[in-house]
C-alpha atoms as a printed R data frame, in Angstrom:
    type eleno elety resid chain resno      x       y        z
1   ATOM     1    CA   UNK     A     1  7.994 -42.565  -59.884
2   ATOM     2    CA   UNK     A     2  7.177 -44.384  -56.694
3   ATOM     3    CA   UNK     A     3 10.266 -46.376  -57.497
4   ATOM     4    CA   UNK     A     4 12.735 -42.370  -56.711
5   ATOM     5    CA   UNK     A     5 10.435 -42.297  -53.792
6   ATOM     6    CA   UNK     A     6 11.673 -45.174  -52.188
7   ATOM     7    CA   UNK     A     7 15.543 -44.100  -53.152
8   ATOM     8    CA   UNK     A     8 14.811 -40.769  -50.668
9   ATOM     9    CA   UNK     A     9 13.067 -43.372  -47.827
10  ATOM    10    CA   UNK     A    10 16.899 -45.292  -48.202
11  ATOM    11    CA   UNK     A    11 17.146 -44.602  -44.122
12  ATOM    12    CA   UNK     A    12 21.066 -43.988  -44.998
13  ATOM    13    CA   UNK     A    13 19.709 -41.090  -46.561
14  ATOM    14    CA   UNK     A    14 16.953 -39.647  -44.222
15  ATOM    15    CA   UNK     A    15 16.302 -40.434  -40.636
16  ATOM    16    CA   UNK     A    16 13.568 -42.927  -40.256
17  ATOM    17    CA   UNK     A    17 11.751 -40.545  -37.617
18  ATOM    18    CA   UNK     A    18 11.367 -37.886  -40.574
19  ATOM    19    CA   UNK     A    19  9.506 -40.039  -43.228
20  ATOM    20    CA   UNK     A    20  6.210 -38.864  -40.727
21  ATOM    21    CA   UNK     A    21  6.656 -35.481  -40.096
22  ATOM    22    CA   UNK     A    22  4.621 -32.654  -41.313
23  ATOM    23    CA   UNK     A    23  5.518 -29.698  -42.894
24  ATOM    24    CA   UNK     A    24  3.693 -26.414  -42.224
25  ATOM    25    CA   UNK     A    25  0.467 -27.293  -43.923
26  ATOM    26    CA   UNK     A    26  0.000 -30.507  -42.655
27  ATOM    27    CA   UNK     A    27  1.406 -32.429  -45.727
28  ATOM    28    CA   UNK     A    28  4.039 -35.320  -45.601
29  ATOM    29    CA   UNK     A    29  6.806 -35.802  -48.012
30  ATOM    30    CA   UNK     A    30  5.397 -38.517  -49.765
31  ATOM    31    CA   UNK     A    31  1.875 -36.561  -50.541
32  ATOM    32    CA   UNK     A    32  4.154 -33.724  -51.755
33  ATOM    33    CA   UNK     A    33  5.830 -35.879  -53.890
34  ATOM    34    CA   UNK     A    34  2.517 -37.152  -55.473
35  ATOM    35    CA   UNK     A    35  1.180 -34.027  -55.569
36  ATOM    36    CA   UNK     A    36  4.026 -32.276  -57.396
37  ATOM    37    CA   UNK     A    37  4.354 -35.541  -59.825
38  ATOM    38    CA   UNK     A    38  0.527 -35.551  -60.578
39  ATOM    39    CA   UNK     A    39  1.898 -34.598  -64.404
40  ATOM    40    CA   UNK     A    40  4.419 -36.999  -64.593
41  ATOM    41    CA   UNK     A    41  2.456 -39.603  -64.173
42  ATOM    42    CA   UNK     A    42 -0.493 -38.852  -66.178
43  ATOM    43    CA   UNK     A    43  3.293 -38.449  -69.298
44  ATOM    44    CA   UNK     A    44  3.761 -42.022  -68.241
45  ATOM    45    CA   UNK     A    45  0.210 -43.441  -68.709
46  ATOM    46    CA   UNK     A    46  0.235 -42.100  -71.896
47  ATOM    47    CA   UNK     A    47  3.404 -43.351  -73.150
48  ATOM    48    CA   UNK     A    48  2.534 -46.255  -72.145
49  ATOM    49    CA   UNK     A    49 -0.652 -46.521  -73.648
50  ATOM    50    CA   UNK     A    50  1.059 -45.131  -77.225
51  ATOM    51    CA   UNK     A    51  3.591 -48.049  -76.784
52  ATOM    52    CA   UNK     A    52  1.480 -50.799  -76.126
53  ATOM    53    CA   UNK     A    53 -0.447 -50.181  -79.232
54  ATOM    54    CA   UNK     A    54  2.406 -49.863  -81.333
55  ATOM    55    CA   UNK     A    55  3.570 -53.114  -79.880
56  ATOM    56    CA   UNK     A    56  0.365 -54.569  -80.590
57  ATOM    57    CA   UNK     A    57  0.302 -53.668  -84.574
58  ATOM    58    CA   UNK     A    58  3.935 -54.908  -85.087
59  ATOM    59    CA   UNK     A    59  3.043 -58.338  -83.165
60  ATOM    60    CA   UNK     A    60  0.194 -58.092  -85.063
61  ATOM    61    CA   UNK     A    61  2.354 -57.762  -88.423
62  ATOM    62    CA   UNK     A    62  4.919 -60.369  -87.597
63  ATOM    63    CA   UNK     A    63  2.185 -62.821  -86.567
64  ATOM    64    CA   UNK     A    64  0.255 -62.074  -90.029
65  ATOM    65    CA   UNK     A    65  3.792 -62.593  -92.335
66  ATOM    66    CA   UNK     A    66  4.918 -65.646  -90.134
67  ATOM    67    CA   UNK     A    67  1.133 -66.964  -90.705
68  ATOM    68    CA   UNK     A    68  1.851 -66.782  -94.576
69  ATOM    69    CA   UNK     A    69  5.164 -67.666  -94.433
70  ATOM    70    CA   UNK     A    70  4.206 -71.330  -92.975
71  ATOM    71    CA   UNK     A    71  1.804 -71.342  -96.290
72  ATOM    72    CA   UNK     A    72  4.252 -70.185  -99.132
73  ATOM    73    CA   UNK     A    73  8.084 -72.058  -98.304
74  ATOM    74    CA   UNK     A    74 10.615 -71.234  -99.866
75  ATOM    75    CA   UNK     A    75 11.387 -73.072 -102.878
76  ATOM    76    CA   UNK     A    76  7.449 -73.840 -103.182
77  ATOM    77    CA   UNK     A    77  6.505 -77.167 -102.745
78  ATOM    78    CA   UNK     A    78  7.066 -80.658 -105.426
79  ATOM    79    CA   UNK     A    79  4.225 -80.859 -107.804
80  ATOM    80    CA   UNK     A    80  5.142 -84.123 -109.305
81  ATOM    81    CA   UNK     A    81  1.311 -85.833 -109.122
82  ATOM    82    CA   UNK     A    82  3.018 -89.465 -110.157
83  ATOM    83    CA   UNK     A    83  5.410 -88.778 -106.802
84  ATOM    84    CA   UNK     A    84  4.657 -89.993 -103.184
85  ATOM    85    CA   UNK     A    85  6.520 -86.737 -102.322
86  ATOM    86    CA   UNK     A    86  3.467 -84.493 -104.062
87  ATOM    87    CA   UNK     A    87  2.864 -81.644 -101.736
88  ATOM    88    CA   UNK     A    88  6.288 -81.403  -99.738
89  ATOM    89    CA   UNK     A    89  8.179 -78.655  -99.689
90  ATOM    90    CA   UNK     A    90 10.978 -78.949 -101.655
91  ATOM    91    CA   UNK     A    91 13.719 -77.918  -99.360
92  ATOM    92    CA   UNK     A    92 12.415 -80.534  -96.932
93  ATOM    93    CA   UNK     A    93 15.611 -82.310  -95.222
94  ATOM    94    CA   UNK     A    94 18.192 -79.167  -95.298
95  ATOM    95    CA   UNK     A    95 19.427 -77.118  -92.750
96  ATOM    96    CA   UNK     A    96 18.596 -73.769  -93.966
97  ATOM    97    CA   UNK     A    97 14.509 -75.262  -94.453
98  ATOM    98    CA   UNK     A    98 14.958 -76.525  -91.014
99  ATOM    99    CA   UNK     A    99 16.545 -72.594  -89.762
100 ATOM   100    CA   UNK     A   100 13.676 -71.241  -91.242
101 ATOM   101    CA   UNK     A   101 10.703 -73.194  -89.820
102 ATOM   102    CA   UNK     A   102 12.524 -73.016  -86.833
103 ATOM   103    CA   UNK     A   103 11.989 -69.190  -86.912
104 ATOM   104    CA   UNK     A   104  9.583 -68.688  -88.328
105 ATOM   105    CA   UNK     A   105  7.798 -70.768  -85.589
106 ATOM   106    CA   UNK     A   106  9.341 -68.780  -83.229
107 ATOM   107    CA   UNK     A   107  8.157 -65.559  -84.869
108 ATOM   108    CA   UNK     A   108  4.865 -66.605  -84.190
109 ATOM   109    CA   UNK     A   109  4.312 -67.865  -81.587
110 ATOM   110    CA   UNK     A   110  6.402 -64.792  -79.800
111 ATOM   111    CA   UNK     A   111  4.040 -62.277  -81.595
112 ATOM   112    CA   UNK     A   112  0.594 -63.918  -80.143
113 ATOM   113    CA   UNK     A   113  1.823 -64.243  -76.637
């Protein structure tokens, strides 16, 4: 709101000298302009406020399925107890393993910051 403000203070569009006059009752343009946007900005507070929690329960979401995801790799893990490899995933070594701990690292580490 403050930002359209600043647009009508462009001093190619109003004289420099005017941005201190008064009008009739003593009021300047820019307290008429908060005054008549009182509404709009108490609209934009809550917006905001609606969108930050939504934000916060779908980073919370992606954080909790990336969390699991780390857990439970795809193609589960070699359960050989007679191999040195006991316990690795079993995809370890190909691309698409490497894609997806790649992501999925990336998941969450963008949904905690």
């Amino acid at each position: 709101m403050l930002l359209a403000f600043h647009e009508i203070e462009n001093p190619t569009l109003v004289k420099i000298n005017y941005k201190a006059r008064r009008n009739k009752n003593g009021n300047t343009a820019q307290s008429i302009f908060t005054e008549e946007h009182k509404e709009l900005v108490k609209e934009g507070e809550e917006w905001m406020k609606d969108t930050s929690g939504s934000c916060m329960l779908v980073a919370a979401l992606i954080a909790a399925v990336a969390f699991a995801a780390a857990f439970t790799v795809p193609g589960g893990n070699i359960s050989d107890s007679h191999s040195s490899k006991n316990g690795t995933p079993v995809f370890l070594g190909k691309t698409s393993f490497t894609v997806f701990a790649v992501a999925n690292a990336f998941a969450f580490f963008s949904s905690i910051t």
